[in-house]
N, C-alpha and C positions, 0 to 999 in steps of 0.2 A: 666489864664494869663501865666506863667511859661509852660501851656503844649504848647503853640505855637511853632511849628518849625520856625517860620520870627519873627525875633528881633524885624521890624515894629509893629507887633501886643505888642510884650511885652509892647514897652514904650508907645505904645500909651492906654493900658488900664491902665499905671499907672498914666499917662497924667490925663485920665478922673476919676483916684482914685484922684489926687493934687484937681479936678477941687470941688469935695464932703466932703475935709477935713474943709470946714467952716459949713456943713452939719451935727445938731447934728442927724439925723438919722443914718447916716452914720460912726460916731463917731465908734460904738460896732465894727462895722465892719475892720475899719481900723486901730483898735489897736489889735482886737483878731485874727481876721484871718491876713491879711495882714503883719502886722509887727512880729507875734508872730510864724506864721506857713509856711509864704513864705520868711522871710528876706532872710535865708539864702542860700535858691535854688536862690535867685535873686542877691545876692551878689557874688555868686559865678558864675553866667551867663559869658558863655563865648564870648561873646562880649561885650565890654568897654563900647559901647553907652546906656548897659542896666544896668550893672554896676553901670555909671557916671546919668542915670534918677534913679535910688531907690535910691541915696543918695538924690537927691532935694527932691523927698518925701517923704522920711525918716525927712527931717528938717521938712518940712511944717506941714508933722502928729501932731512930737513932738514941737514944736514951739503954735501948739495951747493949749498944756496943760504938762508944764517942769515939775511939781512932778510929774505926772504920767510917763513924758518920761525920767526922772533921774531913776523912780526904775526898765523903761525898760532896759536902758541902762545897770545897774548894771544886768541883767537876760542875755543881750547879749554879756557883757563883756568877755568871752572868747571868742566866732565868731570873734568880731572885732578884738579882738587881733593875730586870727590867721590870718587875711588877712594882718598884714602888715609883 
């Protein structure tokens, strides 16, 4: 996802990552790879529209299971703090 050179392709695989997070197969996937090993190359994407799509599913992931996404959060509590 990340190695795309067209932001197109970024949001639109994260699109189709939002479309799997009701998905418990997909579940492993989208907390251990995704949220754990790409947050932050993708928070750091330097265009805003790819940016402003990993916060929507960023919520939607954690929104499906909040104690697991409060002790992610606590794990990416530095990242986030350094983007503002």
């Amino acid at each position: 996802m990340e190695q795309s050179e067209r932001w197109e392709d970024r949001i639109g695989a994260m699109a189709g990552a939002k479309c799997l997070v009701k998905s418990q197969f997909a579940q492993g996937y989208l907390w251990e790879h995704l949220l754990l090993e790409k947050f932050s190359v993708l928070t750091t994407d330097a265009e805003y529209k790819v940016r402003t799509q990993v916060g929507f599913l960023l919520k939607a992931i954690m929104s499906e299971d909040k104690a697991r996404a409060l002790s992610l959060v606590n794990k990416m509590m530095a990242h986030l703090v350094s983007l503002v």
